[in-house]
C-alpha positions in Angstrom: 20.1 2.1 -16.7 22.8 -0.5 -18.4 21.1 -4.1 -18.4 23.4 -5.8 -15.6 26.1 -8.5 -16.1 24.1 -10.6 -13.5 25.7 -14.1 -12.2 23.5 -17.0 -10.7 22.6 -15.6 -7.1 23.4 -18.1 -3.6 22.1 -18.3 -0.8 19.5 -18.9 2.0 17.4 -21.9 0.3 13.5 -20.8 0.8 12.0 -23.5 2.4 9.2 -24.4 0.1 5.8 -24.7 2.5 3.8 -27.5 0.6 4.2 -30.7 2.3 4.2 -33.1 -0.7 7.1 -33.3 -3.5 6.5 -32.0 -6.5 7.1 -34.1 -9.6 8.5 -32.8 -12.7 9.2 -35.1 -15.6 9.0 -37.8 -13.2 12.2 -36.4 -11.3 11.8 -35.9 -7.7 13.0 -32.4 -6.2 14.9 -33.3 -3.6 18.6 -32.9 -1.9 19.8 -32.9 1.4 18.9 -29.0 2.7 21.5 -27.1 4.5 20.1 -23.3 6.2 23.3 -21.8 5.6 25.3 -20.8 2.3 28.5 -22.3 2.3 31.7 -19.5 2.3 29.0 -16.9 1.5 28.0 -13.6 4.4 25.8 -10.4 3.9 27.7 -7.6 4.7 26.2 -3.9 5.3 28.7 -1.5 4.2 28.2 2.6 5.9 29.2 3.8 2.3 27.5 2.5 -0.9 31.3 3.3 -2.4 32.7 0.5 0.0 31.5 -2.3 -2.0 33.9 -1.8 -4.8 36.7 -4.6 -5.3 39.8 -4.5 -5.3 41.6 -5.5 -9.0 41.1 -9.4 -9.5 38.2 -10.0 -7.7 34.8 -10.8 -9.4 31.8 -8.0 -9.4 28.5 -9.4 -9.6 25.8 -7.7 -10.6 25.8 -4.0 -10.0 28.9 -4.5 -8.0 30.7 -0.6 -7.8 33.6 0.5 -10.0 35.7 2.4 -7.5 38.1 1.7 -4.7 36.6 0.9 -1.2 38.6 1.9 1.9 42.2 1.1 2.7 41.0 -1.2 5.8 38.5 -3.4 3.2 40.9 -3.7 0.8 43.6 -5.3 3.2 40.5 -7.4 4.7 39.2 -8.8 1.1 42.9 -9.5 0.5 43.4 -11.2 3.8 40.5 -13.4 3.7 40.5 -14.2 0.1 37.3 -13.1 -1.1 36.1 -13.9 -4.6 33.0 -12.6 -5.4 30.2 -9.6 -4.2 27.4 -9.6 -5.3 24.8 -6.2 -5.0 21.2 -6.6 -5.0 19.5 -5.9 -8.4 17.8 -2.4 -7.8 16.4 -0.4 -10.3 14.1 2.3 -10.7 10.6 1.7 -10.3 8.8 1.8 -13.4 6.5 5.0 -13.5 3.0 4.0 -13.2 0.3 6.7 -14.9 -3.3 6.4 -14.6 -5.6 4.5 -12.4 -2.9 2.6 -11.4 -0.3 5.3 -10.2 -3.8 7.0 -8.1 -4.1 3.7 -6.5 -0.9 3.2 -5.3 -0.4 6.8 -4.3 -3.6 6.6 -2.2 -2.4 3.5 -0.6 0.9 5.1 0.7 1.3 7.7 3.0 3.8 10.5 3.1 5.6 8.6 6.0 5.6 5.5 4.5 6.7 6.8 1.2 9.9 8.0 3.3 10.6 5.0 4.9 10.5 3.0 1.3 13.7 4.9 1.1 15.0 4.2 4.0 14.9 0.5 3.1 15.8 1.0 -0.6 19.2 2.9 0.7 20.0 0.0 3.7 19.7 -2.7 0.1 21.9 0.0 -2.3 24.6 -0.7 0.7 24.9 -4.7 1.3 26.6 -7.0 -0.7 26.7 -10.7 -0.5 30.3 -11.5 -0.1 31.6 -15.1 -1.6 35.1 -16.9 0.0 36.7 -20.2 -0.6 34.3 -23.5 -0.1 35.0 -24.5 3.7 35.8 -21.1 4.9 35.1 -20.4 8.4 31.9 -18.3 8.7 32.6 -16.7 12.0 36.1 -15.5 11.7 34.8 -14.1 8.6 31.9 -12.7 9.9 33.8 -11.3 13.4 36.4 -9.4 10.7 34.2 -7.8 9.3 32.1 -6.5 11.8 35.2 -5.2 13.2 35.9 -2.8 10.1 35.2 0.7 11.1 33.2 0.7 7.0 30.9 -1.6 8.1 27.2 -1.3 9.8 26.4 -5.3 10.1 27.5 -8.6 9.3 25.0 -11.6 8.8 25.1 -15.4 6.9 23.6 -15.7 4.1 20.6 -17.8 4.8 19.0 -20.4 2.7 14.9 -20.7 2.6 12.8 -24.0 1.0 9.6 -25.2 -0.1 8.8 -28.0 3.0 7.4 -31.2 1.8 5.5 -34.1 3.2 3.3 -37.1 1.4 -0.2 -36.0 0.3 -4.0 -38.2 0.0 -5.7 -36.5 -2.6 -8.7 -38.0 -1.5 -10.8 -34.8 -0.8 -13.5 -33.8 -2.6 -12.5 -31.2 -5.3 -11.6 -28.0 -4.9 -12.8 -27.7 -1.1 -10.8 -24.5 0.2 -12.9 -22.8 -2.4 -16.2 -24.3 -0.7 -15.0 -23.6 2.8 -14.4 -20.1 2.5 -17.4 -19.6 0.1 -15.4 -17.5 -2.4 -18.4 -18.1 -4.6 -20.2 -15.3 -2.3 -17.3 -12.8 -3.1 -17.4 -13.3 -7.1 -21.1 -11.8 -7.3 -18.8 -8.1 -6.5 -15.5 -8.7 -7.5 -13.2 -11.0 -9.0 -9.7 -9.5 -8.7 -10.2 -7.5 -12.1 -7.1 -5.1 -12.3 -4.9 -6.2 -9.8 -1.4 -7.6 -9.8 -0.3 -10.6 -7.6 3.6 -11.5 -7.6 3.9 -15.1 -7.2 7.6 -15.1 -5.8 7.5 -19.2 -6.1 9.7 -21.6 -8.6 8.3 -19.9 -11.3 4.8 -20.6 -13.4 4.1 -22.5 -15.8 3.6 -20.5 -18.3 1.7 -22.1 -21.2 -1.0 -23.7 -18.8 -4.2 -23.7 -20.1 -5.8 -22.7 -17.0 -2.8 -19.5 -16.0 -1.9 -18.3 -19.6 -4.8 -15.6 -20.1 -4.2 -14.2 -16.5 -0.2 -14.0 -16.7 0.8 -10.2 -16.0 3.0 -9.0 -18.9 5.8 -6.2 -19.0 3.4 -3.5 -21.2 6.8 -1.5 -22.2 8.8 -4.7 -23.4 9.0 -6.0 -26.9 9.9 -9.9 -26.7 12.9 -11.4 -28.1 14.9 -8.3 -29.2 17.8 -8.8 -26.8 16.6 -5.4 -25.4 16.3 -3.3 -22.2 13.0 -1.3 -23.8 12.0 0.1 -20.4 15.4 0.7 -18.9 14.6 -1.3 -15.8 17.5 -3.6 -15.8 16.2 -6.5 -17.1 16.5 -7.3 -20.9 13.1 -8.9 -22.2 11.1 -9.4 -19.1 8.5 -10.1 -21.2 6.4 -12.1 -18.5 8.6 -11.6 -14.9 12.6 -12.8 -14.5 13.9 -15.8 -13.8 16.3 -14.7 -10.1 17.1 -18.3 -9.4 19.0 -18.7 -12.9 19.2 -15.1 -13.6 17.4 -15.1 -17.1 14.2 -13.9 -18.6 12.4 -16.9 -19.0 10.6 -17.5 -15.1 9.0 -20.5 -16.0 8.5 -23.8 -13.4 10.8 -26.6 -13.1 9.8 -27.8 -10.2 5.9 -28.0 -9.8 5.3 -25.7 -6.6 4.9 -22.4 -8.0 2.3 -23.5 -10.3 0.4 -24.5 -7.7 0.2 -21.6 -6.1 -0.5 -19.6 -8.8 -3.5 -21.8 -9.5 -5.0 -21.3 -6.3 -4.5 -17.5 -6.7 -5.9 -17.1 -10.1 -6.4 -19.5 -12.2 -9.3 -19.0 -15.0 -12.4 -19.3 -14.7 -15.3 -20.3 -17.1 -12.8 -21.6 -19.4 -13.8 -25.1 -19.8 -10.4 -26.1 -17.7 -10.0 -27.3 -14.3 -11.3 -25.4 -11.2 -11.3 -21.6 -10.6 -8.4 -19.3 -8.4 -9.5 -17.3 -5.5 -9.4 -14.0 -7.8 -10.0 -15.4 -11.3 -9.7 -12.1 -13.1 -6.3 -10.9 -11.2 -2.8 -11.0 -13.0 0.0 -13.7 -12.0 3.1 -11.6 -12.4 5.8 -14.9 -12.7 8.9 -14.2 -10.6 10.6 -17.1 -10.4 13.4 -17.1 -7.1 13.3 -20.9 -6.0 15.5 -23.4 -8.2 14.7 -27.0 -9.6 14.9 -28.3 -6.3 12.9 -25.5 -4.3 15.7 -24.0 -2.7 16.4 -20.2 -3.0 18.5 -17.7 -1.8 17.5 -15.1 0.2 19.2 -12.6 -1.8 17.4 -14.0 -5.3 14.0 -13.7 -3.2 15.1 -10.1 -2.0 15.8 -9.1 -5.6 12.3 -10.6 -7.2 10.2 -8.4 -4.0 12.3 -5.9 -5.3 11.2 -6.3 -8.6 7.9 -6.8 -8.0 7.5 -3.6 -6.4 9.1 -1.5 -8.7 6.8 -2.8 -11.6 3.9 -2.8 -10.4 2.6 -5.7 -7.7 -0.4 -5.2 -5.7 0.0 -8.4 -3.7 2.8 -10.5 -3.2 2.8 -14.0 -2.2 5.3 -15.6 0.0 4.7 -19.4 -0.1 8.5 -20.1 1.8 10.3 -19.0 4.2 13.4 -20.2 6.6 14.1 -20.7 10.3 16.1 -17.3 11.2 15.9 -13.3 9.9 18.0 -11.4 7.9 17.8 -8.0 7.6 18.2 -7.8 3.7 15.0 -9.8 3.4 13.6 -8.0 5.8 14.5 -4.7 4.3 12.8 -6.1 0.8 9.9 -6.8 2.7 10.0 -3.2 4.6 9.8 -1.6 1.2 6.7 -3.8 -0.2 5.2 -2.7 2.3 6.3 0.9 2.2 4.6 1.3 -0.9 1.3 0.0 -0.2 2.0 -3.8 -1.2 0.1 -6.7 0.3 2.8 -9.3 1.4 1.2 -12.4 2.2 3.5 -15.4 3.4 3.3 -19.1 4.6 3.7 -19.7 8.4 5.6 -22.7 7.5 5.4 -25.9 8.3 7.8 -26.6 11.0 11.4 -27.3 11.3 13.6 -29.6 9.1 12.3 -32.6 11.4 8.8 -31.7 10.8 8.1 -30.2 14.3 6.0 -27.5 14.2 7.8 -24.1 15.6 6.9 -20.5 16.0 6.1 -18.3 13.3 8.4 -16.2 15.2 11.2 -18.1 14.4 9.9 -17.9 10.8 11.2 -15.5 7.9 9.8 -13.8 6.3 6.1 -14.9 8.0 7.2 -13.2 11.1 8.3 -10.0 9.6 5.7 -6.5 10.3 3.1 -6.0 8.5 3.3 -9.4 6.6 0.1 -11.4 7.2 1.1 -14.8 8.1 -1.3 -18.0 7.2 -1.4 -21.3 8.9 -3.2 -24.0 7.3 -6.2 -25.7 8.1 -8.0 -29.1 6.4 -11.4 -29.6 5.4 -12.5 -30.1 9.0 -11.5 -26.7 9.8 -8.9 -28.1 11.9 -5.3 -27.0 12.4 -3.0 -28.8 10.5 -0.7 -31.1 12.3 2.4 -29.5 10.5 1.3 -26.0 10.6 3.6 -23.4 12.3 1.8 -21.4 15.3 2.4 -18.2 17.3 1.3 -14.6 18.4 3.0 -13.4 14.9 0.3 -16.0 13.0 -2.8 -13.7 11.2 -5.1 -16.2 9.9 -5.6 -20.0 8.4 -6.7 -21.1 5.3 -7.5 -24.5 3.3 -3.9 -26.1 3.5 -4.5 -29.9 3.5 -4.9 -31.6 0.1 -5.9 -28.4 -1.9 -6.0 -28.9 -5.7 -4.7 -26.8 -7.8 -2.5 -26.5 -10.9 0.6 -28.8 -12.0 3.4 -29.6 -14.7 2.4 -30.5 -17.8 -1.0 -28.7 -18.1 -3.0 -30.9 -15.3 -3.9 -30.7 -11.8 -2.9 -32.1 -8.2 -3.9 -32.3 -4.6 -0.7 -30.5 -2.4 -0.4 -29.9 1.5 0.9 -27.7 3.2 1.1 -23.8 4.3 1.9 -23.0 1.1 -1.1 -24.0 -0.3 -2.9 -21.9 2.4 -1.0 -18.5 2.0 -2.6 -18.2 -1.7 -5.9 -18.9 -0.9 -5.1 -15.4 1.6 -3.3 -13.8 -1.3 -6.4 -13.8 -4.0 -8.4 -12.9 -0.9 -6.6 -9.8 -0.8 -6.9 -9.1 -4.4 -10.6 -9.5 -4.2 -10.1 -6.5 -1.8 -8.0 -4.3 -3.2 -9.9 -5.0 -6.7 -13.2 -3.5 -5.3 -11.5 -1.1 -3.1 -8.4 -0.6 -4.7 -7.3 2.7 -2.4 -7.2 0.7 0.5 -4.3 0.8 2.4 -2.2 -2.6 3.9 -3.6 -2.3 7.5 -7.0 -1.7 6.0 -6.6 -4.8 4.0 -5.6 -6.8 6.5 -8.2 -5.7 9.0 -10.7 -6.1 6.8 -9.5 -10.1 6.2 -9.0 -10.7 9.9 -12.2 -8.9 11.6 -14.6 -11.3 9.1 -12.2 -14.4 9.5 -14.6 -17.4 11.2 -13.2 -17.7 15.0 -11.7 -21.1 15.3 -10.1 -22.3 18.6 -10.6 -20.9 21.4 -12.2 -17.9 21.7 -11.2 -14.6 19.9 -7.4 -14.8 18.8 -5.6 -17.6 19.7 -1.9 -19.2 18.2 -2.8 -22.0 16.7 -5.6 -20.1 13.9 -4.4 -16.3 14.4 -7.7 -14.7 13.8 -9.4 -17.5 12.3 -10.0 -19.5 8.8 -10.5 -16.8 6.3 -14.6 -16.5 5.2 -15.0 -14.4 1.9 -18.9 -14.3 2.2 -18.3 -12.5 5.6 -15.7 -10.4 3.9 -18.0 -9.3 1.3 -20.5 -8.8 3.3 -18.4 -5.9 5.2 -16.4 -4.7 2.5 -19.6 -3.9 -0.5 -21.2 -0.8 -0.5 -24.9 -1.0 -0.3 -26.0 2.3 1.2 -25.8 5.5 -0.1 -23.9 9.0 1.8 -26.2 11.2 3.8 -27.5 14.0 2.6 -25.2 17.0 2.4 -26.9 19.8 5.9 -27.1 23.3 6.1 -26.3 23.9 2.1 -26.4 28.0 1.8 -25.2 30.3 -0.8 -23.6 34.1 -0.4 -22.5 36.3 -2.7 -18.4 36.7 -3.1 -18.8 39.2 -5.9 -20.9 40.6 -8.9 -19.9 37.7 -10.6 -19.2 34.9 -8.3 -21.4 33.2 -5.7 -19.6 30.1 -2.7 -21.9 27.6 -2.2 -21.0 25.9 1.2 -22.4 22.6 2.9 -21.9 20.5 6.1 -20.1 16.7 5.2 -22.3 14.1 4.4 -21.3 10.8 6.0 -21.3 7.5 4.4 -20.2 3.3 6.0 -17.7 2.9 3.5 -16.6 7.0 3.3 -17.6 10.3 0.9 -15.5 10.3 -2.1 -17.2 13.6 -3.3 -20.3 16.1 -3.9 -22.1 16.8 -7.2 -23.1 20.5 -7.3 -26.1 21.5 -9.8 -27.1 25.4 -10.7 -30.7 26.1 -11.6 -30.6 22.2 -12.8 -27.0 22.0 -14.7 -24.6 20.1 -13.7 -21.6 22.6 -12.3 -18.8 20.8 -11.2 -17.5 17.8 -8.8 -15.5 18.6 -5.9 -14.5 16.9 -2.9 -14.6 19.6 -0.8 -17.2 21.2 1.3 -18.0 24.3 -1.0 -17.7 25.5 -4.4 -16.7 29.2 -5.8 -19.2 29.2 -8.9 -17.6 32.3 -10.8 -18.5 33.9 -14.1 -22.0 34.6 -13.6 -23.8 37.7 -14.3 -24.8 40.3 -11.7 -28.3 40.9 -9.9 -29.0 37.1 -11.1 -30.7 34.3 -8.7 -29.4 31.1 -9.1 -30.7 27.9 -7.6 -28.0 25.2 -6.1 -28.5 21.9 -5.4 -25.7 19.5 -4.2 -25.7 15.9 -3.9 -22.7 13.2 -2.0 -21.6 10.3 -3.5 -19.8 7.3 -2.2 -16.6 5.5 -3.7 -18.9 3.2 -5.5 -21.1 6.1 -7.1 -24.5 5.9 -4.9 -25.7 9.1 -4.7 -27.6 11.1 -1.5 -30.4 13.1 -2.0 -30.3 16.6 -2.7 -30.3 19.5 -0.5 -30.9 23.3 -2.0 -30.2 27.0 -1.5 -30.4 30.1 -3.2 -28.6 33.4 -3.9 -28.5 36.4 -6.2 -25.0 38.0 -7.3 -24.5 41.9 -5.9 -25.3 44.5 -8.6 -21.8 45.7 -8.4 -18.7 44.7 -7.2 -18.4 44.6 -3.5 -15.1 46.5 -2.3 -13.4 43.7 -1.1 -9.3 45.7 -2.1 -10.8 48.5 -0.2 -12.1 46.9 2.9 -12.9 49.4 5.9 -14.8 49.5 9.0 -17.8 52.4 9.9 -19.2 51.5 13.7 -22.6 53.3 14.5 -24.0 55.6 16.0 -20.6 57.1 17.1 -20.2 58.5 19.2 -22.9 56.2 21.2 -24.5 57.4 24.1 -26.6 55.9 27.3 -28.8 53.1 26.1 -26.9 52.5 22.7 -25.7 49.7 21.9 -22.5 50.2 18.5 -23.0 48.1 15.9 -19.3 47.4 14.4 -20.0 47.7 10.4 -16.5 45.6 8.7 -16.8 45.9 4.8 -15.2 43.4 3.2 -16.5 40.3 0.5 -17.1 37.2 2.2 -14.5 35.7 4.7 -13.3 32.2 5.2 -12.4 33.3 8.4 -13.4 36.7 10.4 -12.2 38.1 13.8 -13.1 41.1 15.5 -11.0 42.8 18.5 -11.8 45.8 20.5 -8.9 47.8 22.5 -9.3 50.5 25.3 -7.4 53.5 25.1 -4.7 52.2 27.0 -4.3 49.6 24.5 -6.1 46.6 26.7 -8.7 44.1 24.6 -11.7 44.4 26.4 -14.0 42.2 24.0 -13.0 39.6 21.0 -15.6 37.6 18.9 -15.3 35.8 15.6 -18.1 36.4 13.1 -19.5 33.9 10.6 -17.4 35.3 7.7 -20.8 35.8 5.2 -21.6 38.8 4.7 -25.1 40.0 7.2 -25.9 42.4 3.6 -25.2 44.8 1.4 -25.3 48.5 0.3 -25.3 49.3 -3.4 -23.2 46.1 -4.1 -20.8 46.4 -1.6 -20.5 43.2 1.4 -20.5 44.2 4.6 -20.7 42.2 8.0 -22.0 44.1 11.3 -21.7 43.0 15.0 -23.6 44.7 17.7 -21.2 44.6 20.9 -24.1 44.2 23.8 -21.9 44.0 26.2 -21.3 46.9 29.2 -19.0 49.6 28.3 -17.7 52.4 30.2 -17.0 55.8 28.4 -14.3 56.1 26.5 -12.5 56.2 23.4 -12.4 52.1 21.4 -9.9 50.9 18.7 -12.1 48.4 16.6 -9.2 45.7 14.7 -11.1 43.0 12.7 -9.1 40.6 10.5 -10.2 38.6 7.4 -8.9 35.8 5.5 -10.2 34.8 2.2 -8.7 32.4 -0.2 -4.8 32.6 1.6 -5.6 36.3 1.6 -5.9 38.2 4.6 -8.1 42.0 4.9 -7.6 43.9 8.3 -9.4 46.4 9.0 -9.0 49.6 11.7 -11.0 52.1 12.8 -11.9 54.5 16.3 -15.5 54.5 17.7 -16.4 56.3 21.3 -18.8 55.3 24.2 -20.2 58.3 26.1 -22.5 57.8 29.4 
């Protein structure tokens, strides 16, 4: 894909949810905050094509070549538009190895069809720019009135929230209080990905610079798209506020956050992050002042996704929902992504509101964190609801600033990273584990604060990562694999077959051993061991193991291969003694190998089924090499003439077999 001719991207300003300005070079990041963007709307188009301009009017990035309908060009006209902007889509970046089987195991088929879904609804909106002082809702009402288009929305702004800080705490508490220090004996967020959507990282900080995620397939500084993803030399993330490559922090909050994440540990500097050994990937969608457009954040999930986030933090939000954001969110999550956000910190007077009212904490599947002080007590600023998941240390946490030091910050902002490494810890030592399986496993060990079992004020509770530990390492070891026998398939081959073993934390696979040498791993519940000489007996033994490699005891069986082929192509069926008299009982003789499945059916003469019965599917013997399975039909039979129909299936293969047997009294 071309690199895009990008342009700076408005929009919703991100409320930033720390409560205490940031200071950069002494300049305080303030402005007066307005929730809307001034002459700007989101407009869903039914036909990708539809978002083409007519001649004159600016494309932004991605913005399509071609003609929209007669109707929109008349309405751009008509209203005056000036600019549409697309949303910065790309490919995502193939991911091989480990990292691709993670992912892949973390996503079901479903979900993987809905990520689509929501990729296609983005592919068709636009952000559409008018005139300064342009009236919204006759805008808004025109366009929703065009037969070409699905929905109409304004484009919202989002901010960092701040309020005064005491950073008269004790170091480092939030660690203390959730005893992360338990969690770090078993993991330590080795190989996972976090996306710090913030106002960027600071990037040469001594305690983030070893942990910053970088782009593996892009060479710096040669004015190059080396991966084809859009995005010339995104070295270490993009810069969506400013639209550049360089996604560093200008205004102090997303450092913090990514401290509390995963900052280094053992390094001689400062304190430790949550995960210490996870990687910061630096996207960078809030501005000098913490405001961001929803459309900038929507575009860094976006790219997150696409190259490779496990978790993504979400430390802002706004009052309102917009589908855009929420169809960036829907697509995270589609494809197995963590998305952790701030449940804010109230409205712009400082009144707390309900997460409800809260984007993108209130969105599905996006665990929303309140914040909590040293106490364990709610924070007074702290939004609350049904749609709030847990708390976490939000009052005067330290963490990484500007300039390579550190600082005490409030707010839920500082809470939702503490949440965010949690989940990294997680996915680290179970990396397969899906986003509800994540977020079960942080909210069924959170400590129970308020009243009783889940309440609105602490969701769940105040996250505990001893407790989670506790639940999530895998001590035990998988039962032993029951009923483990062996029967011949051939002259050459033997199945061995077993009963599941179970395990706490699940059976990732069985070991299987011949006469002491290791055969082959499988994850199934038998094995086809082929090749082997005839009239041979072999010893098996098989062994489970769980996802963290304990291993059950054994459990053995034996069997010797046929001396000659059985004749499994030229299956047939002999019953005897036939005819069988008074006091004689038929046994039904099928010769075929052995069966996955087998089934037996015996027909009158007039065609009725008088007796069906489903056999084992191992063969009951032998007869100079050849498998056969018998069934002796007990039951009372009058005199006649029997059509015997039995029906085999055998590796997708099926064998059926005929034959006529008669009952004389």
């Amino acid at each position: 894909m071309a690199p895009r001719d990008r342009a700076r991207v408005g929009g919703i300003a991100l409320l930033l949810l720390s409560l205490s300005p940031f200071l950069a070079h002494g300049a305080e990041r303030d402005r007066p905050f307005s929730p809307i963007v001034e002459g700007e709307i989101l407009v869903r188009f039914k036909n990708p094509a539809d978002i083409g301009l007519p001649a004159g009017v600016r494309r932004g990035p991605r913005a399509a070549m071609v003609t929209p309908s007669a109707s929109l060009s008349t309405l751009h006209g008509a209203r005056g538009l000036l600019e549409a902007r697309r949303f910065l889509i790309s490919e995502p970046r193939p991911m091989g190895g480990v990292r691709a089987l993670r992912r892949g195991a973390r996503v079901s088929a479903e979900l993987r069809g809905r990520a689509v879904e929501f990729r296609d609804a983005l592919e068709r909106t636009a952000v559409l720019r008018f005139a300064p002082g342009a009236d919204l809702s006759a805008l808004m009402a025109a366009y929703r009135a065009d037969p070409a288009v699905e929905s109409v929305e304004p484009h919202r702004r989002a901010r960092a929230c701040y309020t005064p800080s005491d950073p008269a705490l004790s170091l480092y508490w939030g660690l203390r209080v959730i005893r992360a220090t338990s969690a770090w004996d078993h993991t330590t967020g080795a190989d996972v990905v976090v996306g710090v959507i913030d106002s960027g990282v600071e990037l040469t900080h001594p305690d983030l610079s070893a942990n910053l995620w970088t782009n593996p397939a892009e060479i710096p500084a040669n004015g190059l798209d080396d991966d084809a993803n859009g995005f010339i030399d995104d070295v270490t993330g993009w810069n969506f506020a400013y639209d550049n490559a360089n996604p560093t922090d200008d205004n102090g909050h997303g450092t913090h956050v990514a401290g509390t994440v995963a900052s280094t540990a053992d390094n001689g500097q400062g304190g430790a992050g949550v995960a210490y050994d996870a990687q910061i990937m630096a996207l960078k969608g809030l501005d000098f002042f913490g405001d961001g457009t929803f459309q900038a954040l929507a575009n860094a999930i976006l790219y997150a996704v696409d190259n490779g986030a496990d978790v993504i933090n979400a430390s802002w939000g706004g009052e309102g929902s917009e589908s855009t954001l929420a169809s960036a969110v829907a697509y995270a999550i589609s494809h197995g992504v963590v998305f952790v956000a701030a449940a804010g910190n109230g409205d712009l007077f400082g009144n707390p509101i309900n997460v409800a009212n809260f984007t993108p904490a209130s969105l599905p599947g996006v665990i929303a964190v309140g914040a909590t002080d040293v106490n364990d007590v709610r924070a007074s600023f702290s939004n609350f609801g049904t749609k709030l998941a847990l708390t976490a240390p939000g009052v005067d946490v330290r963490s990484t600033s500007l300039g390579g030091g550190y600082i005490e910050e409030s707010g839920t902002s500082m809470a939702s990273p503490h949440v965010a490494g949690l989940a990294a810890l997680v996915l680290s030592y179970w990396p397969t584990y899906t986003v509800t399986q994540v977020k079960s496993a942080l909210t069924s060990t959170a400590d129970d604060l308020g009243a009783a079992g889940f309440d609105i004020f602490y969701g769940h509770g105040r996250v505990n990562a001893e407790a989670l530990a506790a639940v999530l390492v895998d001590v035990s070891s998988p039962s032993t694999p029951g009923n483990v026998r062996a029967v011949p398939l051939a002259a050459d081959r033997l199945r061995v077959r077993w009963t599941a073993s179970t395990d706490d934390h699940g059976v990732a696979g069985y070991r299987l051993w011949r006469d002491g040498v290791f055969v082959a791993t499988v994850t199934a519940t038998s094995h086809d061991d082929t090749g082997l000489p005839p009239d041979t007996l072999y010893g098996y033994t098989v062994a489970a193991y769980d996802f963290k490699n304990h291993e059950s005891p054994t459990a053995a069986a034996s069997a010797r291969t046929p001396e000659t082929v059985p004749a499994g192509a030229s299956a047939s069926a002999t019953p005897f003694p036939n005819p069988a008299r008074a006091g004689q009982d038929p046994t039904l003789r099928i010769w075929m190998p052995a069966m996955d499945r087998l089934e037996i059916s015996i027909y009158d003469s007039a065609g009725g089924l008088v007796h069906r019965a489903r056999l084992s599917g191992e063969p009951t013997g032998f007869v100079s090499g050849s498998a056969h399975h018998d069934y002796l039909w007990t039951e009372e039979k009058a005199s006649g003439v029997y059509r015997l129909v039995a029906v085999g299936e055998a590796d997708g293969v099926t064998h059926r077999v005929r034959a006529r047997f008669t009952v004389i009294h």
